[in-house]
C-alpha positions as CSV (number, residue, x, y, z in Angstrom):
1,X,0.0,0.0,0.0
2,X,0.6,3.9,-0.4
3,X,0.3,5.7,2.6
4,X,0.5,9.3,3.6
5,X,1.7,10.0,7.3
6,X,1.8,13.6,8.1
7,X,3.7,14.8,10.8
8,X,5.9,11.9,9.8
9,X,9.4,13.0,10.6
10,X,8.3,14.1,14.4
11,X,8.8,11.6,17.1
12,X,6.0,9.0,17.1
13,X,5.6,9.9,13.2
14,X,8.9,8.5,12.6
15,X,8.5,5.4,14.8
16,X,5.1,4.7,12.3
17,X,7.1,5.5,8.9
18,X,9.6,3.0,9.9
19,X,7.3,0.2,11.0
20,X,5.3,0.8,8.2
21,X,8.5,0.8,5.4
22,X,9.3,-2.6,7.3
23,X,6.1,-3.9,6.5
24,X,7.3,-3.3,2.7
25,X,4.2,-0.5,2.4
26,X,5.3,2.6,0.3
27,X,5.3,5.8,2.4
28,X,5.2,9.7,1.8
29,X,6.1,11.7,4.7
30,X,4.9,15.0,5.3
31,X,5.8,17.6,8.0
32,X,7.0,21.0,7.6
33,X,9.8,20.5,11.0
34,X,8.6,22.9,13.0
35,X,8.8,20.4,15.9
36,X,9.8,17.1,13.6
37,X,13.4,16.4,11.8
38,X,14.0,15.8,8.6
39,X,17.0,12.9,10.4
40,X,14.3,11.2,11.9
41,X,13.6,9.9,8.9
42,X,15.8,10.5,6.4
43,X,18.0,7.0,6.2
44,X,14.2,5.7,5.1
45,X,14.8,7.3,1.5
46,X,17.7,4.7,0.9
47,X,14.6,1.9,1.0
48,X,13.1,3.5,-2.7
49,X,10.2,3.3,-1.0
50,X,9.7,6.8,0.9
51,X,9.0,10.2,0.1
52,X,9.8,13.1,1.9
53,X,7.7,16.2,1.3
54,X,8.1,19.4,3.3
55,X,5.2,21.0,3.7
56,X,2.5,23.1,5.6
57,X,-0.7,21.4,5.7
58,X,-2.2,24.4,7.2
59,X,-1.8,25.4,3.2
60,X,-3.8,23.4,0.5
61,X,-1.8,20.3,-1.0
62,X,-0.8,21.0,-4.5
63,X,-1.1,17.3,-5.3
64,X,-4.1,15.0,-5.3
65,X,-2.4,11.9,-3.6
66,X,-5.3,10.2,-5.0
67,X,-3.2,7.4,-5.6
68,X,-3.0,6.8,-1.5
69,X,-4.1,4.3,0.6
70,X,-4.2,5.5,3.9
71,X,-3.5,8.5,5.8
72,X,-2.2,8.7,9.3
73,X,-2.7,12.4,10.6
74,X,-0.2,12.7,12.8
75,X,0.9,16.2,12.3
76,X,0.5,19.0,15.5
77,X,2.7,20.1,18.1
78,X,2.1,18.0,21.2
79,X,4.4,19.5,24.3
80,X,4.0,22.1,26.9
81,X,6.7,23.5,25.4
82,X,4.6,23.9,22.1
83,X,1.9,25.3,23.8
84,X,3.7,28.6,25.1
85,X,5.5,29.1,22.4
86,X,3.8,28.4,19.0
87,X,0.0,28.3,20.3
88,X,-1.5,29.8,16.9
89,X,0.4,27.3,15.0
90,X,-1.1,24.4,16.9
91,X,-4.6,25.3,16.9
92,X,-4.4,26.2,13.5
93,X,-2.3,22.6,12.5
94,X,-5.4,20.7,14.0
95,X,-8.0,23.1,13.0
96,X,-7.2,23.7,9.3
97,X,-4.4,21.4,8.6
98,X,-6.8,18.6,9.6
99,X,-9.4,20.0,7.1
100,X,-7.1,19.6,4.4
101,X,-6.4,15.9,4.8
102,X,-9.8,15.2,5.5
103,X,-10.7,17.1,2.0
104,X,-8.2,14.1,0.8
105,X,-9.7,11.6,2.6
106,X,-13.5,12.6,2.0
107,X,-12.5,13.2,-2.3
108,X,-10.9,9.9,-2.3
109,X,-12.5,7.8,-0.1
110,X,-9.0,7.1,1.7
111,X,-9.2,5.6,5.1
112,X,-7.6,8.1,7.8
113,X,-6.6,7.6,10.9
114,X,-6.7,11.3,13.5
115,X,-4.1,10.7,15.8
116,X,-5.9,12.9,18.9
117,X,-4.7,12.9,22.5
118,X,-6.2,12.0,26.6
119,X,-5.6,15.9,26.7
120,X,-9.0,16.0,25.5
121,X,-9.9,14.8,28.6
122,X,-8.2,17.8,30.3
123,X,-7.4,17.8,34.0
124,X,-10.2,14.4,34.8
125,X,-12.6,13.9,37.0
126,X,-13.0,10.6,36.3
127,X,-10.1,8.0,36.9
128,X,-8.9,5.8,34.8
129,X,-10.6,8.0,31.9
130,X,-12.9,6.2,29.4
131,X,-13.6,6.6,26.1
132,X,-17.2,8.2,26.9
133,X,-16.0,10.9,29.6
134,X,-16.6,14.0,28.1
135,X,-14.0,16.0,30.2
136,X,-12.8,18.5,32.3
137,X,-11.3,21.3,30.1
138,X,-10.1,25.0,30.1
139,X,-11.0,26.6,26.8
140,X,-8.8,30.0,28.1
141,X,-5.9,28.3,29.9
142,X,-2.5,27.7,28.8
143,X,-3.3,24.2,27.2
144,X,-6.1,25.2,25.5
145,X,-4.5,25.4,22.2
146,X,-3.5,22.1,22.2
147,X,-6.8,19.7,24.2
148,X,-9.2,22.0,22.5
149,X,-7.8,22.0,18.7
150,X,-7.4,18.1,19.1
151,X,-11.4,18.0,20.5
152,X,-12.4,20.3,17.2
153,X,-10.3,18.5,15.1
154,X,-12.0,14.7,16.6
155,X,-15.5,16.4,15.8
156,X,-14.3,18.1,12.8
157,X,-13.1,14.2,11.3
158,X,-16.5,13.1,13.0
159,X,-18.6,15.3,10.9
160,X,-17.1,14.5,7.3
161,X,-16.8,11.0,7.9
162,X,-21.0,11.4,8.6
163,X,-21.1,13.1,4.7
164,X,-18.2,11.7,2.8
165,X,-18.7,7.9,4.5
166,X,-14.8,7.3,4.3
167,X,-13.4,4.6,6.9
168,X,-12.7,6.9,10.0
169,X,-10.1,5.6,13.1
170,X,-9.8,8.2,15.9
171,X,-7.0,7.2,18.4
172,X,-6.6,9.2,21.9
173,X,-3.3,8.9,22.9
174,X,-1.9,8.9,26.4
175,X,1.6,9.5,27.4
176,X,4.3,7.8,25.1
177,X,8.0,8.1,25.6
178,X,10.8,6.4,23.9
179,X,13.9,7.4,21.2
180,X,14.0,9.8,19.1
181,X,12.1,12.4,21.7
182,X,13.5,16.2,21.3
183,X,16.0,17.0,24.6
184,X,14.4,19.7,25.2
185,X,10.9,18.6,24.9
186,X,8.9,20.0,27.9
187,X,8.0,16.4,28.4
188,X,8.7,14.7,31.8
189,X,10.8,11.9,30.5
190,X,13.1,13.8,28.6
191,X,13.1,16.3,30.8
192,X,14.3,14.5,33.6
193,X,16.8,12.3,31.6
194,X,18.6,16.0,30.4
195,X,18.7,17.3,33.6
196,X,19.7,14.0,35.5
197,X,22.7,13.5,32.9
198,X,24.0,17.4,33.3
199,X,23.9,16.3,37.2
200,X,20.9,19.1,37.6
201,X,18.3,19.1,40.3
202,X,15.0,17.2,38.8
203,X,11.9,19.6,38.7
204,X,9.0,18.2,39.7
205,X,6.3,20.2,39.6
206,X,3.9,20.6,43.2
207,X,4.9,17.4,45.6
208,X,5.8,14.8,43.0
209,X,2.1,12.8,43.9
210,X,0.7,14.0,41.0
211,X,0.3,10.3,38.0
212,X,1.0,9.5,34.7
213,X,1.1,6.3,32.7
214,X,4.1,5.6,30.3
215,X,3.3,4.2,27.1
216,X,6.7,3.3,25.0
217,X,6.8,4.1,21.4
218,X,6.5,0.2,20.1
219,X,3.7,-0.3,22.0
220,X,1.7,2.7,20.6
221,X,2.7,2.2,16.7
222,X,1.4,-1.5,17.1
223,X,-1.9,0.2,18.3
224,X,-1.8,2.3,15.8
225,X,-1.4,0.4,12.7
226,X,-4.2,-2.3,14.7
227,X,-6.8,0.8,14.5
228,X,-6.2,1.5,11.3
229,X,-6.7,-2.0,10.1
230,X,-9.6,-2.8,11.8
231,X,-12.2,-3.6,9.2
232,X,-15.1,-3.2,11.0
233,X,-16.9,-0.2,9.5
234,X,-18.8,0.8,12.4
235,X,-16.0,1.5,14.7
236,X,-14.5,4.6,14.1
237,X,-13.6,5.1,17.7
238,X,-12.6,7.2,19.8
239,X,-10.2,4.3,21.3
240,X,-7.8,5.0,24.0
241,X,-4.3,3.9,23.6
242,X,-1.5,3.9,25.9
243,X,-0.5,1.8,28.6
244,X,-2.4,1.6,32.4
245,X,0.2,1.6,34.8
246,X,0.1,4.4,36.6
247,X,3.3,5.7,38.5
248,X,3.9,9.4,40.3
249,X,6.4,11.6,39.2
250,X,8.5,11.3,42.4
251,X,8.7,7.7,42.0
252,X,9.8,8.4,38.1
253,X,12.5,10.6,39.0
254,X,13.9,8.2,41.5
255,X,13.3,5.3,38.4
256,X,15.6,7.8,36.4
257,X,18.3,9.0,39.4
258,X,19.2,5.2,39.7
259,X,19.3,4.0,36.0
260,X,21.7,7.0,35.1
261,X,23.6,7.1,37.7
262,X,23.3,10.9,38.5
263,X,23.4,12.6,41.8
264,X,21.2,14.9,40.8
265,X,18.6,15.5,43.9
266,X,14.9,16.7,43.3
267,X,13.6,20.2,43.2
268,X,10.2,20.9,44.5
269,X,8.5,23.7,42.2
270,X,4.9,25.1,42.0
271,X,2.7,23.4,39.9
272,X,1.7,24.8,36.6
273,X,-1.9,26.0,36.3
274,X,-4.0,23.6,34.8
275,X,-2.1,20.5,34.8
276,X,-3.9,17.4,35.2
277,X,-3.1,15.5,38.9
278,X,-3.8,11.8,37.8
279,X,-4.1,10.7,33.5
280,X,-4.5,6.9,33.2
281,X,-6.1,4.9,30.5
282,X,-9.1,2.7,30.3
283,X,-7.6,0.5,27.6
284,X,-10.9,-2.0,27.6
285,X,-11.9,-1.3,24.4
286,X,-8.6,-1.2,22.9
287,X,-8.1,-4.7,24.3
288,X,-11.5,-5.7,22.7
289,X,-11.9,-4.3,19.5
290,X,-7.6,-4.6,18.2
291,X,-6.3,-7.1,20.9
292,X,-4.1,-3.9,21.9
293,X,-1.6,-4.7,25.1
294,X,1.3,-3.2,26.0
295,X,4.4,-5.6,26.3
296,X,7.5,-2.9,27.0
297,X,7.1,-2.1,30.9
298,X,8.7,1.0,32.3
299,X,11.8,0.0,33.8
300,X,12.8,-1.5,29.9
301,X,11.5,1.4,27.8
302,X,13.4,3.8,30.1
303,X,16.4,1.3,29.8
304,X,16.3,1.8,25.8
305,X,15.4,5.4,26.3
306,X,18.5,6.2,28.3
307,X,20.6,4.4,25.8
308,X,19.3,6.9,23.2
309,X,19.5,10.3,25.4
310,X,23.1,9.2,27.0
């Protein structure tokens, strides 16, 4: 198959382009680097098999592509870091760049898969968070441009997939981690592997009890490419995917202190407004519909993390 990835040379992006040139599918990659890297994925090109394609997709595609067979909408900014600094550009990447691959997908009749987020959930109420919670989001605070362009862009995908009748895969994604993440993220994981390898104090942000769940990158791209080839028409999602085990983030720094060696000690710091306190997965219907389960545990996907940061 031909398929079109955008976002495809950021982190998880890559991750999918490899797994899919594995596979022996033919790829075209587009992302316009603003957070990706064109060395994420440019060894790929040696396969003959994988297109580059530098691009905007908040600007109209000046080719059809209606020779593809699948589209993976990957493409929007997705860290704290992001949010502050480029806001506009992310709510415009999931607002009007996901209109212009779903024009592609509704002309064509190309299946497409929205890669949304569990921010959509915003700071929950209800724990673990299923697929049919609603929510708990600030439309004016800081994340706003990020868990409220990925909620328009799920309803926007919603809506043509109701006229245009194209197969229609909607994955929220929780926390993934793994190679290939930007040093300077925003992200915890990263975050705390820079600073424990410069020998820094680790931030953690109010008193370290606050959760997360870890999904590594393997993990997620086999969910992934599962959702997309589910054939059952009628389920579109949302799905959930990520991985359930919860830790805190004190207990994650300490994970982190020991496997690099550092004697870097914790730093305490106020928490920023509007972070979530707990953001775990109900992965049931994952595990029902695409026999999704994640096989990498923590301490190993940090030990093949490290090895990539170090």
């Amino acid at each position: 198959m031909k398929i079109l990835v955008t976002g495809g040379a950021g982190f998880i992006g890559s991750h999918l382009c490899e797994r899919l040139i594995a596979d022996g599918h033919e790829v075209v990659c587009v992302d316009n680097f603003i957070t990706g890297s064109p060395k994420n994925v440019s060894h790929l090109e040696e396969t003959g098999r994988f297109r580059l394609l530098e691009h905007d997709i908040t600007n109209p595609f000046e080719e059809d592509f209606d020779d593809i067979d699948q589209v993976y909408h990957l493409a929007s900014p997705a860290s704290p870091v992001d949010y502050k600094e480029i806001p506009l550009q992310t709510m415009m990447t999931n607002a009007q760049g996901t209109k212009n691959v779903l024009d592609l997908a509704g002309r064509y009749f190309i299946p497409f898969l929205l890669a949304s987020t569990s921010e959509v959930y915003g700071d929950p109420l209800e724990h673990p968070q299923k697929e049919g919670y609603f929510g708990n989001v600030n439309t004016l605070g800081e994340r706003s441009c990020y868990d409220s362009g990925k909620r328009f862009a799920e309803s926007l995908a919603y809506n043509y997939w109701r006229h245009f009748q194209f197969d229609l895969k909607i994955a929220r994604i929780f926390n993934t981690y793994g190679p290939k993440m930007r040093k300077h993220d925003g992200r915890v994981i990263p975050e705390f592997f820079k600073q424990a390898l410069a020998g820094e104090p680790l931030r953690i942000t109010g008193d370290g009890s606050q959760t997360r769940s870890f999904c590594y990158i393997d993990d997620l791209v086999d969910g992934l490419i599962a959702l997309m080839g589910r054939e059952e028409k009628e389920f579109s999602g949302a799905v959930n995917l990520g991985n359930p085990e919860e830790i805190t983030m004190k207990a994650l720094a300490e994970k982190i202190v020991e496997l690099t060696g550092s004697e870097s000690m914790m730093s305490f710091v106020d928490g920023e407004k509007g972070d979530p306190q707990r953001r775990c997965p109900d992965i049931s219907l994952a595990r029902e519909k695409l026999g999704f389960e994640p096989k990498v545990g923590l301490d190993e996907g940090l030990k093949k993390t490290f090895e990539y940061f170090s």
